[in-house]
N, C-alpha and C positions, 0 to 999 in steps of 0.2 A: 422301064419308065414309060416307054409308047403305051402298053397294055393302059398302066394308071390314068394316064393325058385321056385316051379314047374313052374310059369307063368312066372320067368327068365328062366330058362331049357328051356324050351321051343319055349322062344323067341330066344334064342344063336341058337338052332336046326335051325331057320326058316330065320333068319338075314341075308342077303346077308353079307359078308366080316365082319362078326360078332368075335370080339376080346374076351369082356370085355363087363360089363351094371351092375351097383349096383344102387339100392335105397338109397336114400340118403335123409338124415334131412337136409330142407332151412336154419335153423337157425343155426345148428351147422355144418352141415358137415360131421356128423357122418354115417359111411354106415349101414344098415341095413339090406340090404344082397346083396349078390354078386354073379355074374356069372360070368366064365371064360373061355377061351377056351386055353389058354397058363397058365399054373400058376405060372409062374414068373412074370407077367403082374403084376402092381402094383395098381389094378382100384381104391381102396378107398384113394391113392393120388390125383390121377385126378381126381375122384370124389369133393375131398375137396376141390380142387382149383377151382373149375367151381363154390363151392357158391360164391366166392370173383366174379365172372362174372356178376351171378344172383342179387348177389347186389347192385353192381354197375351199371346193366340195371334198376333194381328199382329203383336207385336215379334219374336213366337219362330220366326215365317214370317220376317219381314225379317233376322234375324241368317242363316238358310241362301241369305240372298238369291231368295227365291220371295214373287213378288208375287199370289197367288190373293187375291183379296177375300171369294170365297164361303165362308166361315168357319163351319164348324159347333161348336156345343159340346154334347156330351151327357153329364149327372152323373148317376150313379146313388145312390141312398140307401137303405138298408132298405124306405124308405117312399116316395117319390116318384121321379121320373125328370125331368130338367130337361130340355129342347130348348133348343138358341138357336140359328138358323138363319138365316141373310141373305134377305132377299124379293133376287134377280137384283141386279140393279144400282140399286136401288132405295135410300135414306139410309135402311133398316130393317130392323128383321130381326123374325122370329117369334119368340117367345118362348113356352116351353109347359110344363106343369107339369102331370105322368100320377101318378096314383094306380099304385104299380109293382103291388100285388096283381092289379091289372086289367087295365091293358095287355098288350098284344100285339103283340110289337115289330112282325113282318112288317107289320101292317096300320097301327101307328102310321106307319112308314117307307113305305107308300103313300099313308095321307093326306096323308102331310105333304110328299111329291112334288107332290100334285097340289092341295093350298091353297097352296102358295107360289106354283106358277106362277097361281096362281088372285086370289091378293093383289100379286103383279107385275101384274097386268095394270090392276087396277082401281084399285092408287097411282098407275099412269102416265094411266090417267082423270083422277082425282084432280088431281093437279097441275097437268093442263093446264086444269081449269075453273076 
């Protein structure tokens, strides 16, 4: 679990207009750990609302009959930018909450290539110890 904590650190450090980003369980919505950069920020609510998204994009995949699991959501707001993205095959997904005045899509959209496969790798540590 250290491995996951430091590879959110990490990413809050690198994030363009980076608030907030918890790991979160698809099925419950339960976070798993959290980054912050305001800590009154409330990220494992928004977390848990974004699975009622993820699920409801699965239904709306399963009614075309396309079974893809790696399911993205992205919400835009005056003010913030929501991510909720699958870690690979992983029971989790990223979840991430940008400051929109400050983000940068291009570069949000290469970090967040390269901490997912970065938090796949180290849940699949994870569960096997």
């Amino acid at each position: 679990m250290e491995k996951i904590t430091q590879i959110l650190t990490q990413l809050a450090s690198e994030m363009p207009g980076f608030l907030a980003c918890a790991l979160v369980d698809k099925e419950e919505g339960l976070t798993i750990a959290e980054q912050k950069s305001e800590q009154d920020f409330e990220v494992s609510i928004t977390a848990a609302y974004s699975v009622e998204l993820l699920r409801a994009q699965k239904r709306a995949l399963e009614s075309i009959n396309e079974q893809d699991e790696s399911i993205e959501i992205f919400a835009f707001t005056k003010n913030y930018l929501f991510i909720s993205k699958s870690v690979g095959d992983t029971p989790f997904y990223l979840h991430l909450v940008l400051k929109r005045e400050k983000a940068v899509l291009g570069l949000v959209f290469a970090f967040l290539r390269r901490y997912v496969l970065l938090l796949e790798k180290a849940i699949e540590e994870w569960q096997k110890a």
